[in-house]
C-alpha positions in Angstrom: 58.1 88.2 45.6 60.0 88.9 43.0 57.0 91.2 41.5 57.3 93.1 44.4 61.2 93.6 43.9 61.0 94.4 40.4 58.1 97.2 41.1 60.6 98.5 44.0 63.0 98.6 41.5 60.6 100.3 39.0 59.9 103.1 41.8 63.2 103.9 42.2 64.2 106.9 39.9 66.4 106.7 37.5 68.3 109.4 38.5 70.6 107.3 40.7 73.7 107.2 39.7 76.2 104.6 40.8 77.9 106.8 43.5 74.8 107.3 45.2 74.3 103.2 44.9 78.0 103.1 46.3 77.3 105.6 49.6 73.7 103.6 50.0 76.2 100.2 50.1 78.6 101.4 52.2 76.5 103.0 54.8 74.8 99.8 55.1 77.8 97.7 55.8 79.5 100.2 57.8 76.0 99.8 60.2 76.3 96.2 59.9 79.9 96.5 61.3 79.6 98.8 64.1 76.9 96.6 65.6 78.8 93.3 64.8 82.0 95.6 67.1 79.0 96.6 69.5 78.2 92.8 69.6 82.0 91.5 70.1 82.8 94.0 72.7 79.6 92.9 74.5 81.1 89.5 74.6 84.3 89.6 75.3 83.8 92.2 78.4 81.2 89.6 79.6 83.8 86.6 79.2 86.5 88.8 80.5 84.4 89.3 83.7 83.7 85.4 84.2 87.7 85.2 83.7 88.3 87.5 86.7 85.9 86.2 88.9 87.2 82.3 88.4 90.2 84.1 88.5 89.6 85.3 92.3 88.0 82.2 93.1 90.8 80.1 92.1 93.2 82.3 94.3 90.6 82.4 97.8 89.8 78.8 97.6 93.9 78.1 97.0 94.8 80.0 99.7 91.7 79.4 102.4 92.6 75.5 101.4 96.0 76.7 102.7 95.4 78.1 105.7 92.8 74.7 105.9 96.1 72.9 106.1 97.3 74.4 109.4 94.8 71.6 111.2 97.0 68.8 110.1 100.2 70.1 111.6 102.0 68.1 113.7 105.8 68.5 113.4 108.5 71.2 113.2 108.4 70.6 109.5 105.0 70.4 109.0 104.8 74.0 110.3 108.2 75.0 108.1 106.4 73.6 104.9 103.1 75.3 106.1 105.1 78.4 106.0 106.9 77.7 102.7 103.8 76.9 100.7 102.0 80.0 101.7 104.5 82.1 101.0 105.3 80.2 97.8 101.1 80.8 96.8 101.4 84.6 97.7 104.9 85.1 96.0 103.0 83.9 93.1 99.6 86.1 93.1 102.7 89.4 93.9 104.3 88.3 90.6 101.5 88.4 88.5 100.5 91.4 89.5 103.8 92.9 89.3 103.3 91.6 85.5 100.1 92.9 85.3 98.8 89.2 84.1 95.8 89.7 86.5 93.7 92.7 87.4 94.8 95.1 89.9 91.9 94.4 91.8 92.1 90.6 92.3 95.3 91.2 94.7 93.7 94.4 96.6 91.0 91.9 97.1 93.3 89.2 98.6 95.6 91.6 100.8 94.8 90.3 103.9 96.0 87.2 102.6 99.0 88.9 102.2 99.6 90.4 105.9 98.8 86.9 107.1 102.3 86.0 105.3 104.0 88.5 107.2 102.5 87.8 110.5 104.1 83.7 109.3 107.3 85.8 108.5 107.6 87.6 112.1 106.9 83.6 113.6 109.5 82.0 111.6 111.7 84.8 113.0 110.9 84.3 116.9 110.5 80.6 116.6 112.8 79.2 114.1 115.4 81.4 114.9 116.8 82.2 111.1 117.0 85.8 110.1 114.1 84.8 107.9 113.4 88.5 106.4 116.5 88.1 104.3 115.4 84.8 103.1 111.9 86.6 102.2 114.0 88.4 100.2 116.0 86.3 98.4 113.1 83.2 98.1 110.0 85.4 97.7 110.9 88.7 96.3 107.5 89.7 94.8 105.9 88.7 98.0 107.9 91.1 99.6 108.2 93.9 97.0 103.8 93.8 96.9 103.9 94.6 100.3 106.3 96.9 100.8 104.8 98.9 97.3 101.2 98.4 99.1 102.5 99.0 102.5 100.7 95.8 103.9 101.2 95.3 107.4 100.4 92.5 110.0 97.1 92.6 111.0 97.2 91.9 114.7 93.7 90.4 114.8 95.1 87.3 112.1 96.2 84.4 114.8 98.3 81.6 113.4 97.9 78.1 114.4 98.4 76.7 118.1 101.1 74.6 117.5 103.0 77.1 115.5 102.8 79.5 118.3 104.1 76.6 120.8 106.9 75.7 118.4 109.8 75.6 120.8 107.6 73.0 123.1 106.9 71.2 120.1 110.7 70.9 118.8 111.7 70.0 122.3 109.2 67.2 122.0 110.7 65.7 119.3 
């Protein structure tokens, strides 16, 4: 092997002078570099995409194990905290999209999820009997901002539970 190198060597003219050697060097490593960027990039864009999608999983199965929870209701307050913690989970995906901590994708994915909160918002207006949109806007401000800056609206076909729609017979009941 090092016979070989040496008559490499030999071959070699000696014309070459040492900034010729220098360019030779530096084209190598600048190769060497731009595929080791190629490489990174490669790796980070597939990483970031696993991110986004455990991201989004994270956010469906919180808020499907949410709306889950609407089996186990059997008082007022169950239904109030029902209504609380959704809007809570919601207020939180608005604000981090407001902060741009998540893609703008993941909540355009989940805005149904979103007009489900405000069909909870009209029934804690006809049922409870508080001016609840002001407290939307004081308790869950992102919540409310996202849809207003996305002009989400109830979707008409998304039914909340039974026994939060027969609230009053169930408050009179206890």
């Amino acid at each position: 092997m090092l016979l070989n190198f040496e008559s490499i060597l030999l071959q070699i003219p000696q014309t070459l002078d040492l900034s010729t050697i220098a360019i030779i060097v530096s084209s190598v490593t600048a190769t060497i570099l731009a595929v080791l960027v190629v490489i990174t990039w490669k790796n980070i864009h597939e990483s970031t995409n696993t991110t986004y999608s455990q991201l989004l999983r994270g956010f469906h199965e919180d808020l499907t194990n949410r709306l889950n929870k609407n089996s186990i209701l059997k008082t007022t307050d169950d239904c109030k905290r029902y209504a609380n913690d959704y809007l809570n989970t919601v207020d939180e995906i608005a604000f981090l999209d407001d902060a741009g901590k998540i893609p703008k994708g993941i909540a355009t994915y989940l805005e149904r999820f979103f007009a489900y909160g405000l069909s909870i918002i009209d029934w804690y207006d006809d049922m409870v009997g508080e001016d609840f949109l002001n407290t939307t806007k004081k308790n869950w401000p992102n919540y409310f901002h996202y849809c207003k800056k996305h002009k989400i609206h109830i979707n008409h076909d998304d039914k909340l539970p039974k026994i939060m729609l027969d609230y009053n017979k169930l408050q009179d009941s206890e």
